[in-house]
Residue frames as a rotation matrix with the C-alpha (Angstrom) as fourth column:
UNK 1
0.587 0.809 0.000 0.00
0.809 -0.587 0.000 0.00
0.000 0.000 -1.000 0.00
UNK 2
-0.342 -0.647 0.682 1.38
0.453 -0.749 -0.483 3.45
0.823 0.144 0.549 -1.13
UNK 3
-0.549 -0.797 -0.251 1.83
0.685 -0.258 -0.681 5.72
0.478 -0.546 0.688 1.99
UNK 4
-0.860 0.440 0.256 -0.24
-0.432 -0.897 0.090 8.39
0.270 -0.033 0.962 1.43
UNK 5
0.020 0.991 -0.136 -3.17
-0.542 0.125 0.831 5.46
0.840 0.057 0.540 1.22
UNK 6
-0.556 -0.256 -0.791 -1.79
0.604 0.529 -0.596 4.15
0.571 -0.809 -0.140 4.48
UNK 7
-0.790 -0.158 -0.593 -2.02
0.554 -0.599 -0.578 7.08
-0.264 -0.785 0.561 6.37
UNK 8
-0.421 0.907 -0.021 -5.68
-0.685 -0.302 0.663 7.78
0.595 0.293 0.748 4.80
UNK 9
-0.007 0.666 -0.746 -6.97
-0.004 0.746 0.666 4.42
1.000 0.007 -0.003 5.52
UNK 10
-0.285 -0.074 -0.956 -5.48
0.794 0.541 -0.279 4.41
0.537 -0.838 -0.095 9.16
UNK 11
-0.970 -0.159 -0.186 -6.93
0.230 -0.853 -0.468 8.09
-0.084 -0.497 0.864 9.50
UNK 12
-0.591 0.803 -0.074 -10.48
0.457 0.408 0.790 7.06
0.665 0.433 -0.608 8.83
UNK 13
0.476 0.509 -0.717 -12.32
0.805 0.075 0.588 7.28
0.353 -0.857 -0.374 12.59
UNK 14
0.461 -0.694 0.553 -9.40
-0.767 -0.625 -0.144 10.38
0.446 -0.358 -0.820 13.12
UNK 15
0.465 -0.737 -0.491 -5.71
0.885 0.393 0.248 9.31
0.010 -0.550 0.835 14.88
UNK 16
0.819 -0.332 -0.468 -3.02
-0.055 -0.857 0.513 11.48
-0.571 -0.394 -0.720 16.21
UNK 17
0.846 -0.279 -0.455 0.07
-0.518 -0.227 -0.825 11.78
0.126 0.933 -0.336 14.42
UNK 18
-0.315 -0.899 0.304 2.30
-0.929 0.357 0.094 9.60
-0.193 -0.253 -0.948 16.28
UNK 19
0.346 0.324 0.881 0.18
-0.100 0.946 -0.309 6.93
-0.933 0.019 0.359 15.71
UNK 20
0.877 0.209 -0.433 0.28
-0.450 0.040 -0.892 7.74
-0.169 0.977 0.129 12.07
UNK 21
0.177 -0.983 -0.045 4.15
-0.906 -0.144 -0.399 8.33
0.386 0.112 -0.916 12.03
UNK 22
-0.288 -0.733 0.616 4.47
-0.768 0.562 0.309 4.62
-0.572 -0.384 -0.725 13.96
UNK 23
0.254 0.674 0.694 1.67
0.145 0.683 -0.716 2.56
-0.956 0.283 0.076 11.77
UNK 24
0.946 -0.147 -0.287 3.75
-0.319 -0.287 -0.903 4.33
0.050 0.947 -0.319 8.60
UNK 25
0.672 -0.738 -0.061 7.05
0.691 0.596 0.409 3.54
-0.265 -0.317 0.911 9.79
UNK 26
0.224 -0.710 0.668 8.04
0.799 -0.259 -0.543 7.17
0.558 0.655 0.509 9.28
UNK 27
-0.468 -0.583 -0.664 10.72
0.877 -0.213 -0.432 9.49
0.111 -0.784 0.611 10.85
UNK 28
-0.216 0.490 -0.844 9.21
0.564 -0.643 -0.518 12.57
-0.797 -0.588 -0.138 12.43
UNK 29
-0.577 -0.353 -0.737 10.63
-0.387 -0.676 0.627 14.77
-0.720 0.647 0.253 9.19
UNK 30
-0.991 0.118 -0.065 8.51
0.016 0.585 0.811 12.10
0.134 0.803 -0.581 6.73
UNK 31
-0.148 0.938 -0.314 5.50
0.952 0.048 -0.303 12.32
-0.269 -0.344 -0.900 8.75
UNK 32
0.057 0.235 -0.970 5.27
0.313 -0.927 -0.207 16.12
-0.948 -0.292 -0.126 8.77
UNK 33
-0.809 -0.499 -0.310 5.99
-0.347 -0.019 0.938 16.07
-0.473 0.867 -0.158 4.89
UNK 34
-0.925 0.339 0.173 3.19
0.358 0.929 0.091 13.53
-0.130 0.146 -0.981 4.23
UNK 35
-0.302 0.780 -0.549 1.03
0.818 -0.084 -0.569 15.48
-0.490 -0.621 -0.612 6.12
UNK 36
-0.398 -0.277 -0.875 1.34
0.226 -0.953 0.199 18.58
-0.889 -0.118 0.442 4.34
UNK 37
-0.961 0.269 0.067 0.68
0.168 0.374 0.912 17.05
0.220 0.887 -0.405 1.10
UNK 38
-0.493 0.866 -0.088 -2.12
0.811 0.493 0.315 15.54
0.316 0.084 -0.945 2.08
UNK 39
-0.264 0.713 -0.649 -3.56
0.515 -0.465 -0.720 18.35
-0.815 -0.525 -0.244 3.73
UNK 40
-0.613 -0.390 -0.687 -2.35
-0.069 -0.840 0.539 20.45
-0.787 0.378 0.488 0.93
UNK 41
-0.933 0.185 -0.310 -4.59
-0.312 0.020 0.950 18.68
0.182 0.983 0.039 -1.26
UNK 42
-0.509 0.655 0.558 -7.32
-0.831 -0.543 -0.121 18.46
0.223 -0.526 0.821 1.07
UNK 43
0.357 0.304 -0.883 -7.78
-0.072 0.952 0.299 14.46
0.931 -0.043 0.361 1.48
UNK 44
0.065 -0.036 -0.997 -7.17
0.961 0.270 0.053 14.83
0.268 -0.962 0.052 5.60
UNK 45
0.481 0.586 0.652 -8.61
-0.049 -0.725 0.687 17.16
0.875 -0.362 -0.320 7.76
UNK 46
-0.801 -0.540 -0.259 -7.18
0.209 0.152 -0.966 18.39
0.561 -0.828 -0.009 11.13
UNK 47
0.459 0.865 -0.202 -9.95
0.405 -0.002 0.914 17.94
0.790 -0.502 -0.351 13.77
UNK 48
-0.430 -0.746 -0.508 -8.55
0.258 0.438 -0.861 19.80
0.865 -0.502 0.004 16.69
UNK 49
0.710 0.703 -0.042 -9.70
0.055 0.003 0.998 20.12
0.702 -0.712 -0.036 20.20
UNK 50
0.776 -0.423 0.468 -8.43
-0.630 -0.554 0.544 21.52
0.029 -0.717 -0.696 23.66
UNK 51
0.634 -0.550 0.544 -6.01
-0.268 0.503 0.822 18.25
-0.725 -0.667 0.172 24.35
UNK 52
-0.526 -0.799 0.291 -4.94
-0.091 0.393 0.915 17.10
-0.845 0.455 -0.279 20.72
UNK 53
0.023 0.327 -0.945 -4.83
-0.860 -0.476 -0.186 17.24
-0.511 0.816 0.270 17.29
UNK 54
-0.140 -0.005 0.990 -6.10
0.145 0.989 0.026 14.64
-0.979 0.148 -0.137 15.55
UNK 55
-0.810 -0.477 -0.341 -6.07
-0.415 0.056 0.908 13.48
-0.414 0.877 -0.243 11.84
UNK 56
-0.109 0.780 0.617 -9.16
-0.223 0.585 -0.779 12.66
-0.969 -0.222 0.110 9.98
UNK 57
-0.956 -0.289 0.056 -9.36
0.131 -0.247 0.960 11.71
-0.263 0.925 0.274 6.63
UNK 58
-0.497 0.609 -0.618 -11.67
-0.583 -0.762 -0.282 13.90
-0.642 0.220 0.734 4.28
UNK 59
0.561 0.689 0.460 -14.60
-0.270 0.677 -0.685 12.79
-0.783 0.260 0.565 1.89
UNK 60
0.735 -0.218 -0.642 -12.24
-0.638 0.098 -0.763 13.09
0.229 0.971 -0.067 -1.10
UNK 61
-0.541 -0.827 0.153 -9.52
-0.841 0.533 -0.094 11.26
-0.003 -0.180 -0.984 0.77
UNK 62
-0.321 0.369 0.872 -11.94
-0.328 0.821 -0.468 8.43
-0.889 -0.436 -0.143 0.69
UNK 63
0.843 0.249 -0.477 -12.58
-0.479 -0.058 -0.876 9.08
-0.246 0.967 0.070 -2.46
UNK 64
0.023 -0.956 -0.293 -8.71
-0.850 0.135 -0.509 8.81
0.526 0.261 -0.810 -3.64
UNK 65
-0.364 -0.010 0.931 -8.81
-0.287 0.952 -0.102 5.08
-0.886 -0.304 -0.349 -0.72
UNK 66
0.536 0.558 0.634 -11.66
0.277 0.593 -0.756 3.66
-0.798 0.581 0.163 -3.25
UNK 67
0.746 -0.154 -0.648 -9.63
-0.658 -0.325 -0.679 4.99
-0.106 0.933 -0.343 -6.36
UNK 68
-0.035 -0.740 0.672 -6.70
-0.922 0.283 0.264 3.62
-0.385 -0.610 -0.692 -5.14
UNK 69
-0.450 0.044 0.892 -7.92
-0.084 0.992 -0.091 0.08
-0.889 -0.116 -0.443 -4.73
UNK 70
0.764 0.620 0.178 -9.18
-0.088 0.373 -0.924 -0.05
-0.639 0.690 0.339 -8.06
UNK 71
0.581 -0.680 -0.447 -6.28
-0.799 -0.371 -0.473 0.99
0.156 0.632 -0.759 -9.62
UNK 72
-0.563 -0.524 0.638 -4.30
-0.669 0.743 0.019 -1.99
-0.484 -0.416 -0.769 -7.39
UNK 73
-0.014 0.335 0.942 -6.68
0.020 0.942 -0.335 -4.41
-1.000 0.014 -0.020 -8.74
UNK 74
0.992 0.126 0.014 -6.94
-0.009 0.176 -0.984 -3.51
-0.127 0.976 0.175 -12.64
UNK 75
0.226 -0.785 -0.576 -3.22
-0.929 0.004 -0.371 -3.15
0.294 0.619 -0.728 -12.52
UNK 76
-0.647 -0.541 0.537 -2.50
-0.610 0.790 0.062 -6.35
-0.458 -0.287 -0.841 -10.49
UNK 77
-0.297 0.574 -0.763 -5.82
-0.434 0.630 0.644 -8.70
0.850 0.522 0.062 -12.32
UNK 78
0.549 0.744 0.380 -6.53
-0.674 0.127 0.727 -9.73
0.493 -0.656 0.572 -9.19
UNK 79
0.518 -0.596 -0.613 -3.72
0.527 0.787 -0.320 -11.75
0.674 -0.157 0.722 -8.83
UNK 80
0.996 -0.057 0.062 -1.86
-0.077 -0.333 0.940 -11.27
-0.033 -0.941 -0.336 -5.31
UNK 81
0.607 -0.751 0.259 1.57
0.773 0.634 0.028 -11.86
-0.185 0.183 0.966 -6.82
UNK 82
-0.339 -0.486 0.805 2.12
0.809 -0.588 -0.014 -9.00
0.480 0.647 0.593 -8.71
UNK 83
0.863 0.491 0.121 1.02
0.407 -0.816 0.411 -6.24
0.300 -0.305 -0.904 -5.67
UNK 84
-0.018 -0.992 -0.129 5.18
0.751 -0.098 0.653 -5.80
-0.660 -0.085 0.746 -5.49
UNK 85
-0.695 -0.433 0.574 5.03
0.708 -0.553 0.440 -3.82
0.127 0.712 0.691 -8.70
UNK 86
0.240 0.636 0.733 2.12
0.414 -0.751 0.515 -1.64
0.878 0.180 -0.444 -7.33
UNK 87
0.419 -0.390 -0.820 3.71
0.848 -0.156 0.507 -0.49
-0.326 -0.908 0.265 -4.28
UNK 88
-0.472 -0.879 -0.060 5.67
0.781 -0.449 0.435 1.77
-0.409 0.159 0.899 -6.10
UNK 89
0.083 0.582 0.809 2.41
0.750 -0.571 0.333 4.19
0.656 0.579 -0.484 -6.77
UNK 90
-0.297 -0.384 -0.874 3.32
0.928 -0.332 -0.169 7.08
-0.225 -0.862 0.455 -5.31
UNK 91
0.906 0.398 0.146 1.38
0.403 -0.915 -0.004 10.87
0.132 0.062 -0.989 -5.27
UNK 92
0.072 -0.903 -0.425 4.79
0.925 -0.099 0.367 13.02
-0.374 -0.419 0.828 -5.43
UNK 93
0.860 0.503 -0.092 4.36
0.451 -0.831 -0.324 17.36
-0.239 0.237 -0.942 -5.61
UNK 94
-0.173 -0.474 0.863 6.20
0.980 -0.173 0.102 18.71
0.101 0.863 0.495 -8.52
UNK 95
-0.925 -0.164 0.343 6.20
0.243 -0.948 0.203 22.67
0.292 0.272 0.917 -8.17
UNK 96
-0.577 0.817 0.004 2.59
-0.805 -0.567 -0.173 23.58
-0.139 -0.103 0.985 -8.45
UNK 97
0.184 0.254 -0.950 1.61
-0.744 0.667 0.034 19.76
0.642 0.701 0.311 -9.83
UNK 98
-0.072 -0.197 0.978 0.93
-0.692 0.716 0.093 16.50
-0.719 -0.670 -0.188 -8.23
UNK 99
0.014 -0.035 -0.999 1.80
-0.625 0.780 -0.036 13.39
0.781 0.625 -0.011 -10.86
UNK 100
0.749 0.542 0.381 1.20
-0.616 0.782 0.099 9.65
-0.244 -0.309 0.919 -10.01
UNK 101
-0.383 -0.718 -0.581 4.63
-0.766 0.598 -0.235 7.33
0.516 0.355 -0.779 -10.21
């Protein structure tokens, strides 16, 4: 699963960002990157409230989950072998542009 749709899917119900940053396996500087994106493109929402800020993801970020997983299955045929070569889908912001690798 590409990153960004980690750290949607596990921001569903809202989480805090260390969770994210330990359920992503990334370093403080990767998390805070991630986030930005995503926010930047409005597919997670910051819910916040007197004690902590939590992470929710947004209707379009659910949108972009359910894209996602289609995209994993027409490229893989359904076949669980070949989800190695879809790992490597990756949302990555280009100047003013996000592109799909």
């Amino acid at each position: 699963m590409s990153i960004i749709a980690e750290i949607l899917d596990r921001a569903k119900e809202g989480v805090l960002k260390t969770r994210i940053m330990y359920t992503a396996n990334l370093s403080f500087a990767q998390i805070n990157e991630y986030l930005a994106l995503i926010l930047d493109l409005h597919l997670l929402e910051v819910v916040e409230n007197p004690e902590k800020i939590v992470y929710k993801t947004t209707d379009k970020g659910l949108q972009y989950l359910q894209g996602y997983e289609q995209i994993r299955e027409l490229l893989t045929n359904g076949e669980r072998d070949n989800l190695k070569d879809v790992h490597s889908l990756h949302l990555v912001k280009r100047g003013t542009r996000v592109v799909l690798l």
